[in-house]
DRENFI-657458 format. One line per field, with one value per residue (C-alpha): residue number from 1; residue in one letter; x, z, y. Coordinates in Angstrom, 3 decimals. Last residue first. Example, Ala and Ser with C-alpha at 12.3 -4.5 7.8 and 13.67 -1.06 7.14 Angstrom:
<rs>
num <- [2_1] $
residu <- [S_A] $
east <- [13.670_12.300] $
up <- [7.140_7.800] $
north <- [-1.060_-4.500] $
</rs>
This chain:
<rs>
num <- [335_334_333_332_331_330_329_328_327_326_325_324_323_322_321_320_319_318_317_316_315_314_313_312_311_310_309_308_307_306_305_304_303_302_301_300_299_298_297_296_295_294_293_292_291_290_289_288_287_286_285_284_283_282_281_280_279_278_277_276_275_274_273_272_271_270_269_268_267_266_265_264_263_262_261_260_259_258_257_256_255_254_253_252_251_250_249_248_247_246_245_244_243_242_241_240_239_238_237_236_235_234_233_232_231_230_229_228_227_226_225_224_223_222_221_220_219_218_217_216_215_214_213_212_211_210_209_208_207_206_205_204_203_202_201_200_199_198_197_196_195_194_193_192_191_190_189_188_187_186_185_184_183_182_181_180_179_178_177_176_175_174_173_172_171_170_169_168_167_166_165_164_163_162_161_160_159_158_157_156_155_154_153_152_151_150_149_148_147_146_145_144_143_142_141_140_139_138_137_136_135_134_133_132_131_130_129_128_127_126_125_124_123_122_121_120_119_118_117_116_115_114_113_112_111_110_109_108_107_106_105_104_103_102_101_100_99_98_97_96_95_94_93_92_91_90_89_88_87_86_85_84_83_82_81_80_79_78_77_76_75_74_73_72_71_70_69_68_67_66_65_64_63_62_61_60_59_58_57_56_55_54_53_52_51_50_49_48_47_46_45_44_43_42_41_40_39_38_37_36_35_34_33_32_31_30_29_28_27_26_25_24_23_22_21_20_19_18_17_16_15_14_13_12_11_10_9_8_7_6_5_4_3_2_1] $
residu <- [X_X_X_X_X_X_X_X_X_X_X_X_X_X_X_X_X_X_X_X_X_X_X_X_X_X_X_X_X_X_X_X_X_X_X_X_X_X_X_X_X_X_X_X_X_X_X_X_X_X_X_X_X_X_X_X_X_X_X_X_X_X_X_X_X_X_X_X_X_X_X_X_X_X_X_X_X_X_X_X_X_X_X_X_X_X_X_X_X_X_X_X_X_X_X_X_X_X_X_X_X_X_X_X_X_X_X_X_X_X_X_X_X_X_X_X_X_X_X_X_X_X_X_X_X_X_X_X_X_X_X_X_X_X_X_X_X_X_X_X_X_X_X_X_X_X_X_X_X_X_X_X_X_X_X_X_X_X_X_X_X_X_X_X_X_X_X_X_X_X_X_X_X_X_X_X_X_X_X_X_X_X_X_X_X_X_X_X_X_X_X_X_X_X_X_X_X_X_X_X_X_X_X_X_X_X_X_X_X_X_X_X_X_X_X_X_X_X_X_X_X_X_X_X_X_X_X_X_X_X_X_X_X_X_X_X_X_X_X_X_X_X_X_X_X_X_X_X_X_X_X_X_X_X_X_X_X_X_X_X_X_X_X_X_X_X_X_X_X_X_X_X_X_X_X_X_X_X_X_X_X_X_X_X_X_X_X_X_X_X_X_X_X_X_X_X_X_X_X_X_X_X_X_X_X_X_X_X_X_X_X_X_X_X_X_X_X_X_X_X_X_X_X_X_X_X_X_X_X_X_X_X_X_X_X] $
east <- [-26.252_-26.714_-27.637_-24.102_-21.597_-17.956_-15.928_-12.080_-9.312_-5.330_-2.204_0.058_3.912_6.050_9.706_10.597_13.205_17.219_18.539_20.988_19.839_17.663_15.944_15.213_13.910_11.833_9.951_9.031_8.179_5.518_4.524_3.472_1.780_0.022_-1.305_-2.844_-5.280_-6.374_-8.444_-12.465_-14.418_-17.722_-21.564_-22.513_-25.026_-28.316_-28.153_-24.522_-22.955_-21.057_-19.097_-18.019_-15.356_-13.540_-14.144_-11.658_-13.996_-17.756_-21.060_-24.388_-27.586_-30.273_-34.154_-34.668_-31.151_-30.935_-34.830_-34.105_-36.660_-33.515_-32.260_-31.547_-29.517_-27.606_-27.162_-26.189_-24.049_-22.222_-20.977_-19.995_-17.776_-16.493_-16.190_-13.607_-14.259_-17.982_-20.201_-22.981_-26.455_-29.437_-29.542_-32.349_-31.888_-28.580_-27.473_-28.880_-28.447_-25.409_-24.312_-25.992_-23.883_-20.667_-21.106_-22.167_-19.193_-16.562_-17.914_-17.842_-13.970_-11.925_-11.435_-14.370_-15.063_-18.537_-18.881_-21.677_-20.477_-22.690_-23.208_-22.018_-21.238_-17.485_-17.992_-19.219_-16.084_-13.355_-14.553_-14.970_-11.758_-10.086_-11.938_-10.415_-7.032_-6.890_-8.099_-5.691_-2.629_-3.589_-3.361_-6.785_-8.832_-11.212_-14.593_-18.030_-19.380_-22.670_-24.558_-27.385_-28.089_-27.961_-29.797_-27.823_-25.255_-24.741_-24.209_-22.203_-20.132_-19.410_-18.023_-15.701_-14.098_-13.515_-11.440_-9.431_-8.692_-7.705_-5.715_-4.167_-0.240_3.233_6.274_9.729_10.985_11.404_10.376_7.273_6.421_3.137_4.637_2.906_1.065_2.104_5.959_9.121_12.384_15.935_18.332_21.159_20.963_18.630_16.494_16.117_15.279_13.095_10.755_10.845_10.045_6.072_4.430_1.192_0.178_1.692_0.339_1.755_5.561_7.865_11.802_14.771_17.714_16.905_18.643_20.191_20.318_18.698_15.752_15.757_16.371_13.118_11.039_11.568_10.710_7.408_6.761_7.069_5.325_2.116_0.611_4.317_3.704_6.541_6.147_9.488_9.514_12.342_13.466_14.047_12.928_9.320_8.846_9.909_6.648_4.486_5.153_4.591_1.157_-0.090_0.989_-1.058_-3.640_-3.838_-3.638_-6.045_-8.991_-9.916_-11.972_-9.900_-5.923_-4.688_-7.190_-6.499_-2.714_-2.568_-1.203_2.224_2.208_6.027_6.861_10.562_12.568_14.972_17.674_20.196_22.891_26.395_27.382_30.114_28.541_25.859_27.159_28.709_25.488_23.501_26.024_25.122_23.572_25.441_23.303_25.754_23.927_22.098_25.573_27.092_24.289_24.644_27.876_28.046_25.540_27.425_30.517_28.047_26.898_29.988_30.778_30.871_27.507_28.131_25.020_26.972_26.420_28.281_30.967_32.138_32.127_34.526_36.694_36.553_37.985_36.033_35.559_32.296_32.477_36.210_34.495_31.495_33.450_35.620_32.468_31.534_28.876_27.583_29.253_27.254_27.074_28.840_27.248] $
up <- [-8.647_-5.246_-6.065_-7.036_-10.003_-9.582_-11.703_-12.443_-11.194_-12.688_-10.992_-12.168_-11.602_-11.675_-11.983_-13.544_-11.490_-12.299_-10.193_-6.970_-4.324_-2.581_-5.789_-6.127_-2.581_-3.249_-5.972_-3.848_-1.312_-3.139_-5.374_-1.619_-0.662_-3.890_-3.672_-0.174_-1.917_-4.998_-6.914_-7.043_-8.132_-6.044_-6.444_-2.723_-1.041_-0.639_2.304_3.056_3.267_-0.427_0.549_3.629_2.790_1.229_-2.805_-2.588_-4.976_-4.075_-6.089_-5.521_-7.447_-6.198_-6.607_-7.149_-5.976_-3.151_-2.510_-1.058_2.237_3.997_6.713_3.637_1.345_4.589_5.208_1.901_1.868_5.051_3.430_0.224_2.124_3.715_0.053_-1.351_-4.099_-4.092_-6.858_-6.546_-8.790_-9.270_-7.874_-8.100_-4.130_-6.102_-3.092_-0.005_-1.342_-2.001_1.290_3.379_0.845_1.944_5.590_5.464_3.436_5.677_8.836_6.965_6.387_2.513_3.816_1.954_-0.804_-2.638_-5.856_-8.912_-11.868_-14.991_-18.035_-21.208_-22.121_-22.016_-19.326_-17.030_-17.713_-17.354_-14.369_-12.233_-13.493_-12.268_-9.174_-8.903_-10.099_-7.050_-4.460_-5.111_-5.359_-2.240_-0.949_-2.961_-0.055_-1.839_-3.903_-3.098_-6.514_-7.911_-11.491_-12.329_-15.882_-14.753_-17.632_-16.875_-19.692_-17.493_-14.269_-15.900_-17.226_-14.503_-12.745_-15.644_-15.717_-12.283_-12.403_-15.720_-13.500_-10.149_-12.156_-9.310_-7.654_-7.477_-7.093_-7.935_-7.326_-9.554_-6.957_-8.837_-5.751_-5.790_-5.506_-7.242_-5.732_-3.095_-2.786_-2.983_-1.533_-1.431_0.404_-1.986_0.026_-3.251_-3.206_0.999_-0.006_-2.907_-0.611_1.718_0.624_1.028_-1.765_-0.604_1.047_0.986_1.206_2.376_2.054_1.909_2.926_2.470_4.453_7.689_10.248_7.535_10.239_6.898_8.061_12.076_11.633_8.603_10.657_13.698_11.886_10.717_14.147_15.322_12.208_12.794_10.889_10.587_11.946_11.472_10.688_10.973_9.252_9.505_6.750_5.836_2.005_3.161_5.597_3.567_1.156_3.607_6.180_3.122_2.043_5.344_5.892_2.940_3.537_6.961_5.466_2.740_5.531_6.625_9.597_11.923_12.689_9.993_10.500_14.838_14.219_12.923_9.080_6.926_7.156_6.981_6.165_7.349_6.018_7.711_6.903_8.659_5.708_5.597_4.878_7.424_10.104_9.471_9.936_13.091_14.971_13.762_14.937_12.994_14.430_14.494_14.824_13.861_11.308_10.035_9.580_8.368_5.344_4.604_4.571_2.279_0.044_-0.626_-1.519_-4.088_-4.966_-6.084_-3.539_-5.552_-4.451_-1.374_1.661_4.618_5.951_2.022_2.546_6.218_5.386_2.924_4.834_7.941_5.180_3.530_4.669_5.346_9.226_9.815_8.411_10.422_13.197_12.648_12.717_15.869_17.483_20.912_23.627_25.642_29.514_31.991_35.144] $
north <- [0.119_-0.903_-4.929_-5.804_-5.088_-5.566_-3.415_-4.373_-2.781_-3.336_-2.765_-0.306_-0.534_2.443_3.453_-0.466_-2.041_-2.698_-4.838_-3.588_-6.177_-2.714_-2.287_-6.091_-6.155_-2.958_-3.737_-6.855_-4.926_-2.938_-6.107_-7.232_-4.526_-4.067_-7.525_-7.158_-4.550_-6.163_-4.492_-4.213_-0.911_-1.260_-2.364_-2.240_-5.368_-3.520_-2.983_-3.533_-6.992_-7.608_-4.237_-5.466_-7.753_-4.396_-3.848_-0.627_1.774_2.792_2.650_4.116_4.059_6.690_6.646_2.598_1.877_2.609_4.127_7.637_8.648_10.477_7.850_5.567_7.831_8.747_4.700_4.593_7.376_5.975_3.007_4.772_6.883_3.501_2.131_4.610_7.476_7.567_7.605_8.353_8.126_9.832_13.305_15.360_17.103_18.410_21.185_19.523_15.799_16.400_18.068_14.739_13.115_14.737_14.653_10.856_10.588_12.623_10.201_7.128_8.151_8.605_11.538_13.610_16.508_16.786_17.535_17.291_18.117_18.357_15.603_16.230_12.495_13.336_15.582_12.705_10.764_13.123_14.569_10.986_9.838_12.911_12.562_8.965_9.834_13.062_11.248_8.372_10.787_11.645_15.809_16.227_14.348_12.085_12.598_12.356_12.389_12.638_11.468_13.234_11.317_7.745_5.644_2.281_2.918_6.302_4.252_1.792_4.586_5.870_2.669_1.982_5.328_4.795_1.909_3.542_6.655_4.521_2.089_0.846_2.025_0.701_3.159_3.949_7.919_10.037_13.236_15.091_16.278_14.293_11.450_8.494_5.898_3.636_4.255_2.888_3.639_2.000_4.657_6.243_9.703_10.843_8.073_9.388_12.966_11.938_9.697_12.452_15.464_15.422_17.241_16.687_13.662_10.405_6.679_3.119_4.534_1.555_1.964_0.090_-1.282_0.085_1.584_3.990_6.723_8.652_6.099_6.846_10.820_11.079_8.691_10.270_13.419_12.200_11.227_14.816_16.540_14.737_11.131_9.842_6.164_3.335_-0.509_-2.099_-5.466_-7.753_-9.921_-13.550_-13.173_-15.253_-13.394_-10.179_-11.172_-11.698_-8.711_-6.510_-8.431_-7.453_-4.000_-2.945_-5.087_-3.418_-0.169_-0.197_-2.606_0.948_-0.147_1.615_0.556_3.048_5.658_5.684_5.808_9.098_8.635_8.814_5.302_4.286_0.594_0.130_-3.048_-4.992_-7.168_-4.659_-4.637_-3.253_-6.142_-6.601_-4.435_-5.582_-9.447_-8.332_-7.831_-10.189_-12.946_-16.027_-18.567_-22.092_-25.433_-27.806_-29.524_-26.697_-24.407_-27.621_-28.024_-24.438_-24.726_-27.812_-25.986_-22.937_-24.861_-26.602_-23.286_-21.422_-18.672_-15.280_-14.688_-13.103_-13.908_-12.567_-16.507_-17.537_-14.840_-16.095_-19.492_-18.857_-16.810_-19.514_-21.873_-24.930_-28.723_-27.650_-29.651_-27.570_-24.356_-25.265_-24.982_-22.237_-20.048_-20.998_-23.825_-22.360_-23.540_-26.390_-25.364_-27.581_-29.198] $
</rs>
């Protein structure tokens, strides 16, 4: 019994009617081809079968066709209940699917794993890299830009590195939400704000700020995680220091979660005594008691314009240094 041998590049040269140099630059993807030569070899490449070795087309290229998502986060808050991160990694894998590329998802949430990342990516194992969320002034994404590496971020560096990146309209979203609450007849208005090492935790308190001192209203702060656990923490604070609050907002929709269920364990009507409203719009939010008025945008979405960012980057185009996705209010029973 014999073995078939695997089709070679000579062989779909002779089926192409082309040269083994041809064939060559149209499976290394070159665009100097002209398409109908492209087309027979593509057509003789899926009539024969042939795979191209990985391996030597790298080397060739210079290319990996793969694409590292870093979450600079333990593992346990990006596969929680946090549906950012998933979405995040979801509407990544989508989009290089459908460009014929590898994913490498990568955790940094302590110093060791964030060096990994740092050796594996200046390795230039991958082609391109994706950070799902920084904090502080973390070197890296300007480090790697600067080494010629493809990078772009959710949400602005806080470094002040130029680097490219897509974010939401976390200070317009918010604006929104306080105001409802004010047009609504809110006049104690809390906020259980974000970490300040996020770019989102800092927009959405800025939001926050700007909006109730504009209608010369006091600050009332408390800090959280973005976790249940911070919020119920942070509104069980609230409520100590401002027992006369009216109205919360909270910076993401788990914190939320828990104040409501802290608003509820301590006597408060929601939203009779205390309107709340959150920011993310998860699939919960229309399920809590009462269902949670939140600041909607479109989570998957920004994973995907993410990687698409960085496909164009990566091909050589010219890209704009930020993208800003819009939010919109969604108004349900808790506020």
């Amino acid at each position: 019994m014999t073995t078939a041998q695997r089709p070679t590049l000579e062989a779909v040269a002779r089926r192409a009617g082309v040269s083994r140099a041809t064939v060559s630059r149209v499976v290394n993807g070159s665009t100097t081809v002209a398409e109908p030569i492209q087309e027979a070899v593509r057509r003789a490449v899926a009539e024969l079968g042939y795979v191209p070795n990985l391996a030597a087309r790298s080397l060739v290229t210079q290319r990996t066709d793969s694409v590292a998502l870093v979450m600079p986060e333990e593992a346990t808050r990006v596969f929680s209940d946090d549906q950012v991160f998933p979405g995040i990694i979801r509407g990544a894998a989508q989009e290089l699917e459908a460009a014929d590329k590898q994913l490498v998802l990568m955790l940094a949430g302590s110093a060791a794993g964030h060096e990994r990342v740092e050796r594996y990516t200046t390795g230039r194992h991958v082609d391109g890299v994706l950070f799902a969320s920084l904090h502080g002034a973390d070197p890296l994404p300007g480090t790697l830009a600067r080494l010629g590496i493809p990078v772009v971020c959710a949400g602005r560096p806080l470094d002040g590195a130029r680097v490219p990146y897509v974010d939401v309209d976390n200070v317009g979203g918010v604006t929104r939400a306080v105001r409802h609450l004010i047009e609504n007849g809110r006049r104690r208005i809390a906020s259980i704000a974000g970490p300040q090492d996020m770019i989102a935790g800092i927009e959405r308190l800025t939001g926050y700020r700007e909006t109730v001192t504009a209608a010369g209203l006091a600050e009332l702060v408390a800090y959280g995680d973005f976790t249940r656990e911070s919020g119920a923490a942070a509104m069980h604070q609230l409520l100590t220091a401002h027992p006369d609050l009216d109205a919360v907002f909270a910076a993401s929709d788990l914190m939320a979660h828990a104040a409501l269920r802290t608003l509820r364990e301590a006597g408060r009507r929601v939203p009779d005594d205390v309107a709340v409203i959150g920011f993310d719009d998860i699939e919960t939010a229309a399920y809590t008691e009462p269902p949670l008025t939140t600041v909607r945008w479109e989570i998957v979405e920004l994973g995907r314009e993410m990687t698409r960012q960085l496909l164009r980057l990566a091909a050589g185009e010219a890209i704009e240094e930020s993208v800003i996705l819009p939010t919109e209010l969604v108004v349900r029973e808790s506020a």
